[in-house]
Backbone as numpy.savetxt, mean C-alpha at the origin, in Angstrom:
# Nx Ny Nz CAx CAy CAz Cx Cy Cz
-4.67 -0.81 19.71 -5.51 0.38 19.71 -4.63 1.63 19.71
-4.91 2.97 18.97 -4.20 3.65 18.98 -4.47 4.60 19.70
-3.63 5.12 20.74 -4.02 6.04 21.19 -3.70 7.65 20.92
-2.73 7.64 20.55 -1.67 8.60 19.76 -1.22 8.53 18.63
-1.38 9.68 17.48 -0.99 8.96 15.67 0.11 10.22 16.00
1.09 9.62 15.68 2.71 10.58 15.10 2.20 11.49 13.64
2.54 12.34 13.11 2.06 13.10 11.94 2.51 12.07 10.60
3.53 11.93 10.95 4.61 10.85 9.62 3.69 9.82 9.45
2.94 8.74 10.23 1.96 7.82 10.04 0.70 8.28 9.77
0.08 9.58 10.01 -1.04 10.31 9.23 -0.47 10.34 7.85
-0.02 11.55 7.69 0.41 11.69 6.36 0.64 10.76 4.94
1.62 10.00 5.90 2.32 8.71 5.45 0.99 7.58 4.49
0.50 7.14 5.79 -0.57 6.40 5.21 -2.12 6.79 4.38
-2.13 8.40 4.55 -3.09 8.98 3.49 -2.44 9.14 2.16
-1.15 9.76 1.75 -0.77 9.88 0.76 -0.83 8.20 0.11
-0.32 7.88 0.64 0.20 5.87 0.18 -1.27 5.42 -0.72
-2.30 5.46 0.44 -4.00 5.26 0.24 -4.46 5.90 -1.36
-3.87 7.69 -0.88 -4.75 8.08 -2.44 -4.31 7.71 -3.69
-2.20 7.09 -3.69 -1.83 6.04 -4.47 -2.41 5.37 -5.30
-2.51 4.55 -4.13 -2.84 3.04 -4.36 -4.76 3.02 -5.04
-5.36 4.27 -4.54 -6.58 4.11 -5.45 -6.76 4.38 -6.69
-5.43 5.66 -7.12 -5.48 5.76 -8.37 -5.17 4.47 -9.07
-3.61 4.29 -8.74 -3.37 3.19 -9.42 -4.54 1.99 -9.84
-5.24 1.65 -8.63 -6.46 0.96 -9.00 -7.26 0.84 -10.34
-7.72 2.11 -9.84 -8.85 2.63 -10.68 -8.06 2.54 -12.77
-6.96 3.35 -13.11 -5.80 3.10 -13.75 -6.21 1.82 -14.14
-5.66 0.62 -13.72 -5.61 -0.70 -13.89 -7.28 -1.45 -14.60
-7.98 -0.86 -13.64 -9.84 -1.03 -13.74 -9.75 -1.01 -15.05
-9.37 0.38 -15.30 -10.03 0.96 -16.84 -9.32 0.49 -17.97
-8.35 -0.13 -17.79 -7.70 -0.18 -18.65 -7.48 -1.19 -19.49
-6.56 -1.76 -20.56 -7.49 -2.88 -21.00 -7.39 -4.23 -20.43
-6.43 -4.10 -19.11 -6.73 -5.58 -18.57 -7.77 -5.96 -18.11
-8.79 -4.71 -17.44 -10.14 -4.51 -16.67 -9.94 -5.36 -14.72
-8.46 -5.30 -14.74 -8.26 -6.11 -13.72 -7.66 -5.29 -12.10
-8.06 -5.50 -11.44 -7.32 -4.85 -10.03 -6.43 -5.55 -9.94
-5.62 -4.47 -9.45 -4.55 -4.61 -8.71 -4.00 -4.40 -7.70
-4.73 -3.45 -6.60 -4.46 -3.76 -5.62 -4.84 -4.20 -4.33
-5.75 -5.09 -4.84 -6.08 -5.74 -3.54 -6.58 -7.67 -4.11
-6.83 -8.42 -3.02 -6.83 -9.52 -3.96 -8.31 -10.17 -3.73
-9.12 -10.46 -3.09 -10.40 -10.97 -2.79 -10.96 -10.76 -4.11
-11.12 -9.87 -4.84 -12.12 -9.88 -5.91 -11.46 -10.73 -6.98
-10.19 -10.77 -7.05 -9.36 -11.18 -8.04 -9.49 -13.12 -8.06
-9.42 -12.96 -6.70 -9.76 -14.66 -6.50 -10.61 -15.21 -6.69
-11.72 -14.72 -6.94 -13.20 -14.84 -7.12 -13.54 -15.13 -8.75
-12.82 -14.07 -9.04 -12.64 -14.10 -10.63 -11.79 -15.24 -11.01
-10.53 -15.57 -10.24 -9.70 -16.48 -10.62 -10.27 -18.45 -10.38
-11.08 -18.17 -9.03 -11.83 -19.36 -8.98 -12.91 -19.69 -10.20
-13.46 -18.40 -10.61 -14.87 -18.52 -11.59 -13.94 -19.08 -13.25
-12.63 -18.64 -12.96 -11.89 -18.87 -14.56 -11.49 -20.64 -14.20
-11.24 -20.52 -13.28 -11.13 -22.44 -12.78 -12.39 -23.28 -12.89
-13.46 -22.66 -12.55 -14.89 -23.61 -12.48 -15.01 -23.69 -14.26
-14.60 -22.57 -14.89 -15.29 -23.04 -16.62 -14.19 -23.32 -17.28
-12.96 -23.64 -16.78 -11.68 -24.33 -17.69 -11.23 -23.19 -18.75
-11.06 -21.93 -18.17 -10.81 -20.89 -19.10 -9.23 -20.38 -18.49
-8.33 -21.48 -19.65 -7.00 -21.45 -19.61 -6.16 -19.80 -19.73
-6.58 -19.16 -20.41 -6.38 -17.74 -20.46 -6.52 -17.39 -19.02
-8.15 -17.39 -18.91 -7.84 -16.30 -17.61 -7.06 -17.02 -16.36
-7.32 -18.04 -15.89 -6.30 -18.53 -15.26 -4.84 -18.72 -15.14
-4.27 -18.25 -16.60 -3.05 -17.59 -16.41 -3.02 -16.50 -16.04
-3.82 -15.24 -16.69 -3.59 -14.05 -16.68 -3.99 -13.19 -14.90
-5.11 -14.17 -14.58 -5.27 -13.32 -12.99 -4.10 -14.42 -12.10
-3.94 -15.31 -12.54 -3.85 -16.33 -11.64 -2.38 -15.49 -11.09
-1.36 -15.24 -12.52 -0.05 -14.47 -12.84 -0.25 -12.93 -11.70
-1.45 -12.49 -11.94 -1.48 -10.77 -11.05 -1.58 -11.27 -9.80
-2.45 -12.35 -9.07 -2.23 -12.78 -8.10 -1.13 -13.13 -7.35
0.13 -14.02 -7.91 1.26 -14.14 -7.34 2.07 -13.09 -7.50
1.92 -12.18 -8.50 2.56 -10.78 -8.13 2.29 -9.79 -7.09
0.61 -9.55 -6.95 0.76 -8.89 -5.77 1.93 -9.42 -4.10
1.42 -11.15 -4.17 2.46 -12.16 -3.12 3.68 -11.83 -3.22
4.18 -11.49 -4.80 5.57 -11.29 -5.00 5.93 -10.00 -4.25
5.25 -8.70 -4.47 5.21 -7.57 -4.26 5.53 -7.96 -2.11
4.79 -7.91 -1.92 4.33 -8.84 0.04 5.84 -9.00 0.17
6.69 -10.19 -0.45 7.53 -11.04 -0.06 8.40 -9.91 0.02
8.67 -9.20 -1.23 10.49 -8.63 -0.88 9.57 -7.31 -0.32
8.16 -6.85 0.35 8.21 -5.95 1.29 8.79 -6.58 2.70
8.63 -7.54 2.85 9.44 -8.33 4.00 10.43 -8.60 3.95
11.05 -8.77 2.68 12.78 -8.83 2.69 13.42 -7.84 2.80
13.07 -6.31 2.18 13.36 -5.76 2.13 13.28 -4.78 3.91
12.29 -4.86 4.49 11.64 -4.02 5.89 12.38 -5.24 6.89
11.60 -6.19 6.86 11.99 -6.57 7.84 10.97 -7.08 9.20
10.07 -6.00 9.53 9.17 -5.72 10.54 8.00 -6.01 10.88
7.67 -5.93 12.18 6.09 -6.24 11.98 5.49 -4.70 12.56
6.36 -3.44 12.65 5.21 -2.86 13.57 6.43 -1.44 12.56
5.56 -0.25 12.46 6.15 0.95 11.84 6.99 1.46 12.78
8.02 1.69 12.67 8.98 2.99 12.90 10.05 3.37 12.19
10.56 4.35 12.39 11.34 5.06 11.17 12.60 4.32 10.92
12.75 4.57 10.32 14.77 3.55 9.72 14.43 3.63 7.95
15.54 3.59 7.43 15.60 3.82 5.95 15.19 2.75 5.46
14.82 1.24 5.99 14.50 0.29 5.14 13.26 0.52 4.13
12.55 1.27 5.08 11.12 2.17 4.42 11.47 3.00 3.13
12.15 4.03 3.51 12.92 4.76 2.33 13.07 4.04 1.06
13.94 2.67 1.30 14.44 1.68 0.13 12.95 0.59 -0.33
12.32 1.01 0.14 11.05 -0.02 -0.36 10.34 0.69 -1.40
10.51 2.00 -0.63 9.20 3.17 -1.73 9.83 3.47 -2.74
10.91 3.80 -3.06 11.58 4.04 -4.05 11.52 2.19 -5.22
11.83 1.44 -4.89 11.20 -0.16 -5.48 10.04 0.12 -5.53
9.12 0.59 -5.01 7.52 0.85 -5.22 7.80 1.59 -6.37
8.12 2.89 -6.86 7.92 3.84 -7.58 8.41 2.87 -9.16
9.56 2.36 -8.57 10.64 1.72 -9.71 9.23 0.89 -10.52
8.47 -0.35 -9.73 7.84 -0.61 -10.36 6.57 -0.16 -10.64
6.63 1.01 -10.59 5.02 1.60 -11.06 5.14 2.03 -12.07
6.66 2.66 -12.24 6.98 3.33 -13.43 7.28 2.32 -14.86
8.12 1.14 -14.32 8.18 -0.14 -15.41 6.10 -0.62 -15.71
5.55 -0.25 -15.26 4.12 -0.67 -15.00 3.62 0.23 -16.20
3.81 1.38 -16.37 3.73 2.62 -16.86 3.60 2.30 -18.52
5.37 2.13 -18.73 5.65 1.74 -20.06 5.17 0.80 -20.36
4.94 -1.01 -19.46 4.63 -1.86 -20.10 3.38 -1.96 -20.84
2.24 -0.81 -20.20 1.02 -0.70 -20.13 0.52 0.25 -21.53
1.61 0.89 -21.52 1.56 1.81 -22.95 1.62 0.83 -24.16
2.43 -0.20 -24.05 2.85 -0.63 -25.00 1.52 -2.40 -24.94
0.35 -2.51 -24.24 -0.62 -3.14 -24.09 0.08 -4.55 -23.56
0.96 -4.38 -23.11 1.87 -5.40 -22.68 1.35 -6.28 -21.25
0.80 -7.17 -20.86 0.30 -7.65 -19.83 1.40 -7.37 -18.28
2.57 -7.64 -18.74 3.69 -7.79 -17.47 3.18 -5.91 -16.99
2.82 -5.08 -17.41 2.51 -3.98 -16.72 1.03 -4.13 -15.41
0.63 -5.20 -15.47 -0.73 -5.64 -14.97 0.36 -6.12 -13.81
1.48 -6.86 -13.76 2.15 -7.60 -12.88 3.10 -6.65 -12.58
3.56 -5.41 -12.81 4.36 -4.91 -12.12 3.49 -3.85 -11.29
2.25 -3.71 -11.93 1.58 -2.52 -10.61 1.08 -3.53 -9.70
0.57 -4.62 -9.79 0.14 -5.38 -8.64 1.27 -5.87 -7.81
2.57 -6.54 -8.19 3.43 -6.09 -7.19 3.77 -4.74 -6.61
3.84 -4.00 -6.96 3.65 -2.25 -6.16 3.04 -2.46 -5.32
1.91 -2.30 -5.62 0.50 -2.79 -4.05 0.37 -3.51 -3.78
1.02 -4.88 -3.88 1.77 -6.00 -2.79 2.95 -5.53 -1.51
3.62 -5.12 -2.72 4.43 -4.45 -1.53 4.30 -3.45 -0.54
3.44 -2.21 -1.11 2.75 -1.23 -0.40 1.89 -1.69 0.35
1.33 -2.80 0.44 0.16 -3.21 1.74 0.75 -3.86 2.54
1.84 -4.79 2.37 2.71 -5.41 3.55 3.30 -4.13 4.05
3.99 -3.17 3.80 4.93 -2.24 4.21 4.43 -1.64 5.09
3.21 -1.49 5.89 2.84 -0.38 6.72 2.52 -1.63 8.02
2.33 -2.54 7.51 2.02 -3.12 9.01 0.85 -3.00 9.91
1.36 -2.73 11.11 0.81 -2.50 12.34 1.44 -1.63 12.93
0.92 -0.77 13.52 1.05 0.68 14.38 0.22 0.43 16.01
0.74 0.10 17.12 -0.08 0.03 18.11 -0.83 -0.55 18.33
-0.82 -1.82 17.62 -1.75 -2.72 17.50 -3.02 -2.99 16.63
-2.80 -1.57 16.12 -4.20 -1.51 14.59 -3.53 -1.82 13.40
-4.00 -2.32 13.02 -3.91 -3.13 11.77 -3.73 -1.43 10.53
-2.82 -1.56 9.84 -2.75 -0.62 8.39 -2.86 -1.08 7.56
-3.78 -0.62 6.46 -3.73 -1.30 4.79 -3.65 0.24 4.49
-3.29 0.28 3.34 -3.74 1.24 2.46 -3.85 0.84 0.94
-4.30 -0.02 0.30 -4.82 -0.81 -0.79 -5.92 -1.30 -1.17
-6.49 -1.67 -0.18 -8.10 -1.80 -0.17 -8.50 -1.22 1.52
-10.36 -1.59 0.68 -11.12 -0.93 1.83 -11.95 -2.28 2.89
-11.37 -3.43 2.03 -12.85 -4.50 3.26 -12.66 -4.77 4.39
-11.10 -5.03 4.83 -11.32 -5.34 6.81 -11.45 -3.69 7.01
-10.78 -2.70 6.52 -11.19 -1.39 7.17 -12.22 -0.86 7.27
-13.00 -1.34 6.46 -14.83 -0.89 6.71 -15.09 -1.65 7.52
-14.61 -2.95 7.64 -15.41 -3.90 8.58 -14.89 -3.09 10.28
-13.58 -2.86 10.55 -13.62 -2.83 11.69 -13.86 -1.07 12.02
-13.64 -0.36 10.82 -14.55 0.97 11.23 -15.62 0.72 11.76
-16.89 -0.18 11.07 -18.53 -0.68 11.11 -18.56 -1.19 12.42
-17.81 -2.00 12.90 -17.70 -2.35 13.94 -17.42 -1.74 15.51
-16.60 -0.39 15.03 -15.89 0.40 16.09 -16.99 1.10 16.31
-18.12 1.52 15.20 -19.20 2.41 15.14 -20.40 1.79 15.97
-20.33 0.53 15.67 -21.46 -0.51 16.16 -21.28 -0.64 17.81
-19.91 -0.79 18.37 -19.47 -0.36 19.61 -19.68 0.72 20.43
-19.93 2.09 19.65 -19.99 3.55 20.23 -21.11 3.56 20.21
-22.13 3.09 19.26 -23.59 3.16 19.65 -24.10 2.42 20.53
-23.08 1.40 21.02 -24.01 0.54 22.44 -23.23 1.13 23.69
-22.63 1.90 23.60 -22.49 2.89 24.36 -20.42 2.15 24.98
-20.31 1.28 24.06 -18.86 0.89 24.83 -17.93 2.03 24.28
-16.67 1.88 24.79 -15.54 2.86 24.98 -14.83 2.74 23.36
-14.64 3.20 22.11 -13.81 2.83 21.59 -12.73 3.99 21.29
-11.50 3.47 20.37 -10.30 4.27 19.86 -11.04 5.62 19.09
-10.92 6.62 19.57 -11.42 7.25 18.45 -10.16 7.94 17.35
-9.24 7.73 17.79 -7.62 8.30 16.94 -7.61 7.24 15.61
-8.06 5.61 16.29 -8.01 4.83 15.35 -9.31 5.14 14.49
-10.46 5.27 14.69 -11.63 5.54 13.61 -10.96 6.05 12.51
-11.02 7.67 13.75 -10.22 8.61 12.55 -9.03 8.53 11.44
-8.40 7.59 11.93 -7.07 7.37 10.73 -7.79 6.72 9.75
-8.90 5.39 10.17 -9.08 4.37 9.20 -10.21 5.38 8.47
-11.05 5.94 8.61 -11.54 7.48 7.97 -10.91 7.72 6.95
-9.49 8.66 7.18 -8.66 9.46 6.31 -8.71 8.59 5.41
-7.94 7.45 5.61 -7.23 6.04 4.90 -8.62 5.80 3.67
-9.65 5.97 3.88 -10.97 5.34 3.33 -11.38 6.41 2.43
-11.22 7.82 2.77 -11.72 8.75 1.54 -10.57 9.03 0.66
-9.13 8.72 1.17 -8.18 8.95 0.34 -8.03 8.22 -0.52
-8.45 6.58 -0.30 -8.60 5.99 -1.59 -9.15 5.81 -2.85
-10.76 6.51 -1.98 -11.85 7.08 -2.63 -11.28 8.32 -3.77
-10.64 9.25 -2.99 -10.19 10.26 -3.66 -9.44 9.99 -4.98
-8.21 9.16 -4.69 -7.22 8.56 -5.53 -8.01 7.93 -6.41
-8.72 7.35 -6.15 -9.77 6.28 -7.55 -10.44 7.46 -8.43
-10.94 8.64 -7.75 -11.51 9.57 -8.73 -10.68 10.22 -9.72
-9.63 10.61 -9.10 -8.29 11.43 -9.62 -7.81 10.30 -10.85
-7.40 9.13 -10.45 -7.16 8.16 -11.30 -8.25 7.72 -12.48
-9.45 8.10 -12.25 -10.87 7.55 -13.69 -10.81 8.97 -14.33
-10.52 10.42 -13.86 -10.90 11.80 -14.21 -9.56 11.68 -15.01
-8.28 11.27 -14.90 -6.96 11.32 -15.83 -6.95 10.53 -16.64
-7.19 8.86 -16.28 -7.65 8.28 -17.06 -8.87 8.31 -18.42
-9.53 8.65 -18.06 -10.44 9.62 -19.10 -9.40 10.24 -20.57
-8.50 11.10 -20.00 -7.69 12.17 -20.53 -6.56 12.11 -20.83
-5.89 11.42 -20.12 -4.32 10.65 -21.02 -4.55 9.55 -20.56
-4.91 8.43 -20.43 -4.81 6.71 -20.19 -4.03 6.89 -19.15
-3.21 6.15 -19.06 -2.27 5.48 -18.28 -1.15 6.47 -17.98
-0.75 7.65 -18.58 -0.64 8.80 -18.06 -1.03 9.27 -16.81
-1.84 8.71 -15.92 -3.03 8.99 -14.93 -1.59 8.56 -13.61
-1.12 7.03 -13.98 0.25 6.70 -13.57 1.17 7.14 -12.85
1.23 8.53 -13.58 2.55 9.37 -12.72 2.26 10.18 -11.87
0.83 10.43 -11.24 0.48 11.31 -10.35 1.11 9.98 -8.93
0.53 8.58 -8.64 1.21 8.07 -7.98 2.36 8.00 -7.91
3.23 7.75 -9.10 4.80 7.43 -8.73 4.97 8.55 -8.23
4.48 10.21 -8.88 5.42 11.13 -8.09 5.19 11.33 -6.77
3.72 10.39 -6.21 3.56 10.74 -4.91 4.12 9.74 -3.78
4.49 8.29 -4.36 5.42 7.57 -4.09 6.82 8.28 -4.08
7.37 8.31 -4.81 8.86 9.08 -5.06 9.14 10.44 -3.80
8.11 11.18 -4.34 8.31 12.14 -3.11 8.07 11.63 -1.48
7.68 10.54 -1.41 7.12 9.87 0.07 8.52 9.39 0.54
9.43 8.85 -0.60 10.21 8.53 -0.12 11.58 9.53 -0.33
11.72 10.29 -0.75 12.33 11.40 -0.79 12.37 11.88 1.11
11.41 12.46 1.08 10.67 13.04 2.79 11.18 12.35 3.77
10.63 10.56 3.14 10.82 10.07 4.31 12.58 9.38 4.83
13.15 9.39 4.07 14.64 9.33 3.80 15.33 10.72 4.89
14.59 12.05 4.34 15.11 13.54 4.83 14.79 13.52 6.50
13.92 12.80 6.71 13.12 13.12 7.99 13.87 11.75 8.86
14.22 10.91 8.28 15.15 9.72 8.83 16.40 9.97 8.90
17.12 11.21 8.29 18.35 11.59 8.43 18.52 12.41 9.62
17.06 13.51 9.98 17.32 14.24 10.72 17.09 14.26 12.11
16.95 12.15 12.41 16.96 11.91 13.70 18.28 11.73 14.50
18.09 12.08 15.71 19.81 11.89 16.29 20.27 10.55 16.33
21.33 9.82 15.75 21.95 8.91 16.04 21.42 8.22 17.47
21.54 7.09 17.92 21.54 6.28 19.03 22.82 6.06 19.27
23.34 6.38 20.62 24.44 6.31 20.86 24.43 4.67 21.37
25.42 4.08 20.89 26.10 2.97 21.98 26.33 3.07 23.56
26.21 2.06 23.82 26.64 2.28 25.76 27.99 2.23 25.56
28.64 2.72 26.54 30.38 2.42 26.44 30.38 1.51 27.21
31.75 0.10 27.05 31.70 -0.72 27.83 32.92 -0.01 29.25
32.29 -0.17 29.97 33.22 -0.12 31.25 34.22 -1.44 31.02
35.19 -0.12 31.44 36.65 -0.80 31.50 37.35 -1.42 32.78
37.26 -2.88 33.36 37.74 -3.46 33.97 38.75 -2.64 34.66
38.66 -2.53 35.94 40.37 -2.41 37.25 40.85 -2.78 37.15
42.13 -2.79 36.99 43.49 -3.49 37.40 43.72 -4.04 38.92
43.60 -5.14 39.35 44.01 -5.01 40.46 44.91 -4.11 41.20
């Protein structure tokens, strides 16, 4: 439960959110018609391409599926962690986020499927990377356990029990920013395609720009000195 949000984990995880909805939305429209960043719907689709023996699509989602996993894995190779705090491993992930949004970019121009698999690893990796903060759970890629346990936190305050209200509020921000990002992403999309693209990377890129500057400008941790043994 959170009781206290640091600004860097506001910020942090709204910018990431309105990302990850453009990118979405991006992907939706485009001619794979496929999400990418989140996976429940995808599986659904991927089970329904298994029930009618439709060899295509069962490569083609089956392929975005283990990429988002792929995306997950080296956010854990790369971080490390189960819970947010600052250190550059973060820094070196977002910048690999951007790397592949931008290879996502070109492949996608050129109607190339592997662009379907390099933005869904992006938001593989971007949804492992935030973790847990205080014990609340972070996504910023999709919206279904976060509606559920918003709905729930709400369902709590109306029977009159005690809940987080710092946590509502983040999973709030987190929920219209994606919203936001999906609009921004169908309104560009509209107007240059996949062009729509670089409003995330630059908001990736700059996330990790910041967050690199703001990790430099913490003080070192000093070592303990070891005490030095008497001489008899």
């Amino acid at each position: 439960m959170i009781t206290r949000l640091p600004k860097w984990i506001l910020w942090g995880g709204a910018v990431l959110a309105f990302s990850a909805g453009c990118v979405n939305t991006a992907a939706l429209m485009g001619f794979t018609n496929l999400s990418v960043s989140h996976v429940t719907g995808n599986v659904s689709l991927f089970a329904a391409a298994v029930a009618h023996f439709d060899g295509r699509s069962i490569l083609y989602i089956g392929a975005s599926l283990l990429s988002f996993l792929v995306g997950a894995i080296l956010s854990g190779f790369v971080i490390g962690q189960k819970s947010l705090t600052l250190g550059k491993r973060y820094g070196r992930a977002l910048y690999v986020e951007a790397a592949l949004l931008l290879i996502s970019y070109f492949l996608y121009q050129e109607h190339d499927y592997l662009g379907q698999l390099a933005a869904a690893m992006a938001c593989g990796l971007q949804n492992a990377m935030v973790a847990t903060y205080s014990g609340a759970v972070i996504r910023t890629t999709h919206l279904t356990g976060l509606t559920s346990d918003m709905g729930a936190a709400i369902g709590n305050w109306l029977a009159g029990r005690p809940i987080s209200k710092p946590t509502l509020g983040f999973q709030a921000i987190i929920w219209y920013c994606f919203f936001g990002g999906g609009a921004v992403g169908a309104f560009l999309y509209a107007r240059v395609g996949y062009g729509a693209l670089f409003v995330p990377i630059t908001i990736v890129l700059l996330a990790a720009f910041f967050y690199n500057y703001a990790s430099d400008q913490l003080p070192e941790k000093r070592q303990p000195r070891k005490k030095r043994r008497s001489s008899p």
